[in-house]
Structures are given as structure tokens and as C-alpha cells.
SERO-973621 format. One line per 10 residues: number of its first residue (from 1); their letters; for each residue x, y, z of N, C-alpha, C. Coordinates in steps of 0.1 Angstrom, whole numbers, padded with zeros to 4 digits, always signed. Atoms other than C-alpha are relative to their C-alpha. Layout:
! residues N
NUM> a> X,Y,Z,X,Y,Z,X,Y,Z; ...;
END
This chain:
! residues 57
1> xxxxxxxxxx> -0008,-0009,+0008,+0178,+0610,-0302,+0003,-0005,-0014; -0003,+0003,+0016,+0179,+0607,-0341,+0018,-0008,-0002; -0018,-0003,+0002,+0220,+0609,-0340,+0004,-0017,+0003; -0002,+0016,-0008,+0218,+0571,-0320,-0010,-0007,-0003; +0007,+0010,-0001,+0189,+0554,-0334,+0010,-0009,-0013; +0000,+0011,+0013,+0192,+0522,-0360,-0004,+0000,-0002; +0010,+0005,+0011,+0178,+0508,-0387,-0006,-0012,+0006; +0008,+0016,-0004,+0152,+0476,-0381,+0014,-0009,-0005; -0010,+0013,+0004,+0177,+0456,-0404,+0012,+0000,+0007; -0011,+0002,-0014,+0205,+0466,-0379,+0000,-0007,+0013;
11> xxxxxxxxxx> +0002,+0011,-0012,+0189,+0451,-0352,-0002,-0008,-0004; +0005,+0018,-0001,+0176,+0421,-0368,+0012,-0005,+0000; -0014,+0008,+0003,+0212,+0412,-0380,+0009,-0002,+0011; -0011,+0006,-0014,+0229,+0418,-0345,-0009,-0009,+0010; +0008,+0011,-0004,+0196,+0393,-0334,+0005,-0012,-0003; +0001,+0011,+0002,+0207,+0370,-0355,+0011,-0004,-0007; -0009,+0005,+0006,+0237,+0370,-0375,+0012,+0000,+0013; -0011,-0002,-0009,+0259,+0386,-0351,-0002,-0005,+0018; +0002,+0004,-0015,+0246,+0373,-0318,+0010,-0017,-0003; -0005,+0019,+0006,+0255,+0335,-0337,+0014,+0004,+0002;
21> xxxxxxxxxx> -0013,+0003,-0001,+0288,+0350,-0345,+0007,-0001,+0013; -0008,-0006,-0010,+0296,+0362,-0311,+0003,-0011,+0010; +0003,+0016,-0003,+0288,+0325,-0302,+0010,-0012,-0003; -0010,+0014,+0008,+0312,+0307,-0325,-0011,-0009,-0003; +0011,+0012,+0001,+0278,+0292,-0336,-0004,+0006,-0019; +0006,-0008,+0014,+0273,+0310,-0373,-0003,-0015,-0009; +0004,+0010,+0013,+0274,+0276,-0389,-0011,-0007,+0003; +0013,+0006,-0004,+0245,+0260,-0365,-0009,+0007,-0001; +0011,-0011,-0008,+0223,+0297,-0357,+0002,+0012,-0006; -0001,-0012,+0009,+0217,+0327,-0374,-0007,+0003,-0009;
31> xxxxxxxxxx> +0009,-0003,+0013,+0198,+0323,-0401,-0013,-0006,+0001; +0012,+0011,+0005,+0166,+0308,-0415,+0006,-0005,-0013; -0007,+0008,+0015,+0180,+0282,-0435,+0003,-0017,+0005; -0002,+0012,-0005,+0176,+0247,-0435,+0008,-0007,+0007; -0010,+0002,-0013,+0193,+0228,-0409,+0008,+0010,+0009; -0004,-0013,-0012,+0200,+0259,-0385,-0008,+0001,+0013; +0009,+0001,-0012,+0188,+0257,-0352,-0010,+0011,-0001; +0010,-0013,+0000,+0157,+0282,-0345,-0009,-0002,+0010; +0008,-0004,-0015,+0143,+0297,-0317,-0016,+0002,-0005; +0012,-0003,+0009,+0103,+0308,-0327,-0005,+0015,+0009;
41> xxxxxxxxxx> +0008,-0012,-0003,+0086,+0341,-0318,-0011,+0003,-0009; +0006,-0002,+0009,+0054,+0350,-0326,-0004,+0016,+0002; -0001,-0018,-0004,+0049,+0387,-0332,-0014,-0003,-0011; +0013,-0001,+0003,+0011,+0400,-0343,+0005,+0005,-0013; -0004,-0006,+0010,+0029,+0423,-0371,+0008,+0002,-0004; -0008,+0001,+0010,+0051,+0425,-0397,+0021,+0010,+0006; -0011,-0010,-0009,+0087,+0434,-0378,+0007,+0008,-0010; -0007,-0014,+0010,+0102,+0457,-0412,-0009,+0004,+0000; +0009,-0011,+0005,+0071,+0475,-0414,-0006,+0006,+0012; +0009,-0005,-0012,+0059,+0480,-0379,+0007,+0015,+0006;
51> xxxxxxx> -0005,-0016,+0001,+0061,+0518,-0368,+0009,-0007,+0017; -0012,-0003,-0008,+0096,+0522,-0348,-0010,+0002,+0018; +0004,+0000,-0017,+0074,+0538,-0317,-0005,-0011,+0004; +0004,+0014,-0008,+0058,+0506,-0307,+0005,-0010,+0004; -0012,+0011,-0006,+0089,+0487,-0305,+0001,+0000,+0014; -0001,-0002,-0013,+0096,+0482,-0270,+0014,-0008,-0002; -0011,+0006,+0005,+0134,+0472,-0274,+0010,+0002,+0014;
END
């Protein structure tokens, strides 16, 4: 339904900013940014450009 979807940058940021916050971890996790923990995924293509339907979320 249009009315309920998000934007890609809405998900990435509750991936990663807001999952950290919800953590009490924002100062260790969340970002890419030197000394920040980090998980790794490898994805074939580009996650802001890839078409919405192929997401599997």
C-alpha cells in the first residue's frame, strides 16, 4: 500500500542509527565512522539505487 511504505533512507537509519540508539550503544554502533563497531554485509548492488521490488525486507 503506497500510504505505508518508506523511504530506503528510513530504513537504513532505523538499521543503524536508531537500532544503536535503542541500544544505549550510539557512541560504540551506528555509524561508519572510525572506531565504531561494524557488522559487514555483502549485498551484489547498490542499496539506494536498487529497485524497491527486489527488496525482500
Amino acid at each position: 500500500m503506497p500510504e505505508e511504505k518508506v523511504s530506503i533512507d528510513t530504513i537504513y537509519k532505523a538499521y543503524t542509527e536508531i537500532s544503536a540508539q535503542l541500544e544505549f550503544k550510539e557512541e560504540v554502533k551506528g555509524k561508519l565512522q572510525e572506531g565504531f563497531l561494524a557488522d559487514f554485509v555483502l549485498i551484489s548492488q547498490h542499496l539506494m539505487k536498487v529497485k524497491l521490488l527486489i527488496l525482500k525486507i
